[in-house]
C-alpha positions in Angstrom: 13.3 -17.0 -6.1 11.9 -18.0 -9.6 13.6 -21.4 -9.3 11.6 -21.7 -5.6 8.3 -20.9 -7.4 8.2 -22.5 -10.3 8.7 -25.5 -8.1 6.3 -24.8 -5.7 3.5 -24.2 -8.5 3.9 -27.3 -10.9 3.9 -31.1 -10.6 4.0 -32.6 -13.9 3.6 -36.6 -14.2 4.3 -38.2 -17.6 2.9 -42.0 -17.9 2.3 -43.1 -21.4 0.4 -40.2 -22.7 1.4 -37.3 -21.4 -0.9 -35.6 -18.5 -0.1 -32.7 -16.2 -1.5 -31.2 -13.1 -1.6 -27.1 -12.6 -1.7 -25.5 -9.6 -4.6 -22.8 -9.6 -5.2 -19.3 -7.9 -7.7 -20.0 -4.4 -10.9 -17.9 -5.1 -11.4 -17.3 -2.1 -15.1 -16.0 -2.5 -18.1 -14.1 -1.2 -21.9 -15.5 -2.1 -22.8 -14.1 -5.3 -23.8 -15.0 -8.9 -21.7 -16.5 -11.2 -19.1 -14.5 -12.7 -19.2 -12.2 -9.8 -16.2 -10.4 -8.2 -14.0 -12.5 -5.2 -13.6 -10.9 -2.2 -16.3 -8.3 -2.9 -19.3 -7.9 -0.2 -22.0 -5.1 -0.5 -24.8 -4.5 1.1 -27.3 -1.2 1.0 -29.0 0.8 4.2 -31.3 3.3 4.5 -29.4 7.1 4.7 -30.1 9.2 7.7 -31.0 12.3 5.4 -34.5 10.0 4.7 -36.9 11.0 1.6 -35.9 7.7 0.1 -31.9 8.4 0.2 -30.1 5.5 0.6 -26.0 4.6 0.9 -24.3 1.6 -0.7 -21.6 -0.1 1.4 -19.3 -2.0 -0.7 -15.8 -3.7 1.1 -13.1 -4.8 -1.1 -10.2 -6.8 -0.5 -8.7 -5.3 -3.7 -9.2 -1.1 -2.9 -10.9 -1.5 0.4 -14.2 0.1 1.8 -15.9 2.5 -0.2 -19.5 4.2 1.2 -22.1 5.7 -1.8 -24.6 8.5 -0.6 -27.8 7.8 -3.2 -30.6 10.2 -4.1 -34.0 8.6 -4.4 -33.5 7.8 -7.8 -30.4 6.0 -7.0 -28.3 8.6 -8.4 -24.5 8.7 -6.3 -24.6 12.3 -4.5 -21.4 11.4 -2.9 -18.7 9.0 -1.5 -16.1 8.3 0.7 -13.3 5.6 0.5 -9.8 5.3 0.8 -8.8 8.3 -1.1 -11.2 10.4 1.5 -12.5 8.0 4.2 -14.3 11.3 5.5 -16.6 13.8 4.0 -17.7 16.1 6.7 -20.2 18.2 4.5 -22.1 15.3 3.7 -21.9 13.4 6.9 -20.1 10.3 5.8 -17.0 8.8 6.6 -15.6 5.5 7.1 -13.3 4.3 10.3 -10.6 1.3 9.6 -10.9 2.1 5.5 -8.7 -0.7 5.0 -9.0 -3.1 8.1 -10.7 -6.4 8.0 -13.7 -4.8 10.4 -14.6 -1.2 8.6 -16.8 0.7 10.0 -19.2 3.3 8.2 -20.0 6.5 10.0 -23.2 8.8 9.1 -25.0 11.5 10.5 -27.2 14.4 9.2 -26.1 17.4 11.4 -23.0 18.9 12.5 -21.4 20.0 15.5 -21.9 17.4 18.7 -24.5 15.7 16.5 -23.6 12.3 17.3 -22.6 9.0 14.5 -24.6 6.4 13.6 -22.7 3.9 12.8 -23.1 0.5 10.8 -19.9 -2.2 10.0 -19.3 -3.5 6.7 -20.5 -6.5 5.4 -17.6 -8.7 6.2 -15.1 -10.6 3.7 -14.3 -14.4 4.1 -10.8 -15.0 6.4 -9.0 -15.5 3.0 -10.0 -12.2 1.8 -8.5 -10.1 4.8 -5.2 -9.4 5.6 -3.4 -11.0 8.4 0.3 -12.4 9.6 3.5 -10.9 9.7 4.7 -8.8 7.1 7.7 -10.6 5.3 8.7 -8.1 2.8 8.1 -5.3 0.7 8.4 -5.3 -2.9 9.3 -1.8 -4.9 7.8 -3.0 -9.0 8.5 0.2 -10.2 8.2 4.1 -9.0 4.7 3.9 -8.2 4.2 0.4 -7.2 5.1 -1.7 -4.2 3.8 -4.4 -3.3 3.7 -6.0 0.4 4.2 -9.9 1.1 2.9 -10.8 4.6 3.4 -14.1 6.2 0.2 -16.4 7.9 1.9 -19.4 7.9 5.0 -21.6 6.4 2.6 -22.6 3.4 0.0 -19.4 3.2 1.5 -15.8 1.8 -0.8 -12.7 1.3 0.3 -9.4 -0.5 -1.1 -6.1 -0.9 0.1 -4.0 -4.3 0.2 -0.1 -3.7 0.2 2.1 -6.8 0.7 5.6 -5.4 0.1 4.7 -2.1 -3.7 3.6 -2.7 -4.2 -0.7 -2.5 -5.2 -1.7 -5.8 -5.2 -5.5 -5.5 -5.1 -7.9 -2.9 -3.5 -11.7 -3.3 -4.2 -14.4 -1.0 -1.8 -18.0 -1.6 -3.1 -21.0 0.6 -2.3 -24.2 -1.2 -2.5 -22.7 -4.5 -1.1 -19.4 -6.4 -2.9 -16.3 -6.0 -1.8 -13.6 -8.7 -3.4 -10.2 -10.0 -3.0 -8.0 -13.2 -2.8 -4.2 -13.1 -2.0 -1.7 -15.7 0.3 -3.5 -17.3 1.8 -5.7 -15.0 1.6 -9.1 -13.4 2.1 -10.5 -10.4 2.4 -14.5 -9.1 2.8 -15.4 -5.2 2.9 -18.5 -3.9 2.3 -19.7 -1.2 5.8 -20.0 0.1 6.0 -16.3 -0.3 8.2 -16.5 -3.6 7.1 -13.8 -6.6 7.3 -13.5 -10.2 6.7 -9.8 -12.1 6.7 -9.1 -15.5 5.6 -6.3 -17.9 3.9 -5.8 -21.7 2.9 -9.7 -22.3 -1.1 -10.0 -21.7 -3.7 -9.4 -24.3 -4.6 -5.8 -24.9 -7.7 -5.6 -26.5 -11.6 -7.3 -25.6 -11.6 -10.5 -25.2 -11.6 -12.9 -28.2 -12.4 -16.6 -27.6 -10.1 -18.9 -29.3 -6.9 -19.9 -29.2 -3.5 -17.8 -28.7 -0.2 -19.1 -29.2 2.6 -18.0 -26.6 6.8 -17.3 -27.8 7.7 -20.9 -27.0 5.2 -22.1 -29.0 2.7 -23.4 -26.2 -1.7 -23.1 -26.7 -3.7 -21.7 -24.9 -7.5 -22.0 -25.5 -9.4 -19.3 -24.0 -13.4 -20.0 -23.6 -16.2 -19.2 -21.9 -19.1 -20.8 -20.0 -22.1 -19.1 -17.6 -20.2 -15.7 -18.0 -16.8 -16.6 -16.7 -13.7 -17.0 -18.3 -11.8 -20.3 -18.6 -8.1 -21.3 -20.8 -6.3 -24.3 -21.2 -2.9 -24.8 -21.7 -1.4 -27.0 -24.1 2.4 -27.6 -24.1 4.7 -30.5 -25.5 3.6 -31.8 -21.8 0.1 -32.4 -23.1 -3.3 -30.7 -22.4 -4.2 -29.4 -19.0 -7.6 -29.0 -17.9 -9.4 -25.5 -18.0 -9.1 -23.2 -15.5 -11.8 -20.8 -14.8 -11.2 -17.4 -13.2 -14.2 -16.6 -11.4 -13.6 -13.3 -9.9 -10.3 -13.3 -9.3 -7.4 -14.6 -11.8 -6.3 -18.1 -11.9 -2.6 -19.6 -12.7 -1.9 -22.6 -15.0 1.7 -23.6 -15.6 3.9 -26.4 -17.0 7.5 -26.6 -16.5 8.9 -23.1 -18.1 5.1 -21.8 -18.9 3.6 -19.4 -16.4 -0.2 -18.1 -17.7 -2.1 -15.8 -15.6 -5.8 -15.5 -16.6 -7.8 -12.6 -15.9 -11.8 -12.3 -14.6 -11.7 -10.4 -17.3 -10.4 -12.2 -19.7 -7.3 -11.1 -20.1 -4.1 -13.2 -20.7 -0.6 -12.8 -19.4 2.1 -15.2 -19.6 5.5 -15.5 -18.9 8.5 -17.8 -20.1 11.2 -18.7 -18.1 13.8 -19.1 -20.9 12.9 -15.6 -22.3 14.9 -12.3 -21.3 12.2 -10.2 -23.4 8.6 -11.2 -22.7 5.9 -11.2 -25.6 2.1 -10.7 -25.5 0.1 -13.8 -26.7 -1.0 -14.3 -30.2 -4.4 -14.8 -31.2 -4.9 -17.4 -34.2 -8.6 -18.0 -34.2 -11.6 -19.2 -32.8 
């Protein structure tokens, strides 16, 4: 399967100096300012308690739809997601928590007093889950991850950490990948995977450059409020990469760099059975 990916992710072409190409993650986004979360929509509506209460609907292709009761003030009173899509006691709940088409339920009474109901704002067809599912993935006891299949060249995959979806990948022509805890994950869009453990940067962000065990560069900068790197590798220098809202993937032949919204960076090396962190050396 590695063997299947790397070649699915890289095309390198050397012609007098060297120049590569890499494959990035899709951002498949919403509308929004720069630097602001993929596959996130929100929206707020009036609550039916009135006095200037409202509730904040937020759907997410990464932990699905959440539903935020606000006092006057704006101060959160309560909320419902997937970890209790219904709150009785306050009148909230939410039908389809992780569907493409959620539906938020609210009322001020209880008993026969009947819903109102409003949908959530909805996510781009990239960010919502559809096809076949291909596989599931156990990465350790309280992860899985689950690989479905829209087409010969599209993957998605849903990661689970104790049964609640944390992230959400989407591979259509280019990688998708996401870090949690400490882990990373890389599909393509042939529905091959790559995992690994304990090698992305740990602490805030420092711009500058980071040298990874097999001696490649990467450059991490940034510009409007979004992260970018660049790669440099015996190959040459690849072009930067910006992760605006969701990570992108840069890779040359046995180099595989995962780069954070965030700004964090993971990479992995083919030829090594132990994989290290990056090292910073400086601005």
């Amino acid at each position: 399967m590695r063997t299947a990916l790397r070649t699915a992710l890289v095309t390198v072409a050397l012609a007098g100096t060297a120049t590569a190409s890499i494959v990035s993650v899709s951002a498949a986004t919403t509308a929004g300012p720069t630097g602001s979360s993929a596959c996130v929509a929100a929206t707020t509506i009036p609550s039916v308690f009135g006095g200037g209460m409202k509730v904040r609907l937020v759907n997410s292709a990464d932990n699905g739809a959440s539903a935020t009761l606000l006092d006057a003030k704006g101060h959160a009173v309560a909320t419902v997601n997937q970890s209790r899509p219904t709150d009785l006691a306050d009148g909230l709940k939410i039908t389809g928590v992780l569907s493409a088409k959620p539906v938020f339920g609210q009322r001020s009474q209880g008993g026969p007093t009947p819903w109102q109901s409003t949908p959530f704002p909805t996510l781009t067809a990239d960010c919502t889950l559809h096809g076949t599912l291909s596989r599931t993935l156990r990465l350790d006891p309280r992860t899985t991850a689950q690989i479905f299949k829209v087409s010969a060249d599209h993957h998605q995959a849903r990661v689970f950490r104790d049964g609640k979806l944390v992230r959400f990948l989407d591979a259509h022509s280019r990688a998708g990948a996401a870090l949690f805890g400490n882990r990373t994950l890389v599909l393509d869009p042939l529905g091959g995977t790559v995992t690994w453990t304990g090698a992305e940067t740990t602490v805030s962000p420092r711009l500058g450059r980071y040298k990874l065990a097999n001696g490649a560069i990467v450059k991490l900068v940034k510009h409007n409020g979004v992260y970018g790197a660049q790669l440099t590798t015996s190959h040459g220098t690849f072009s930067i990469e910006y992760a605006k809202g969701r990570p992108v993937v840069l890779q040359d032949n046995v180099t595989l760099v995962v780069l954070g919204a965030d700004g964090t960076i993971s990479n992995h090396i083919y030829s090594k059975s132990v994989q290290k962190a990056p090292v910073y050396l400086g601005a």
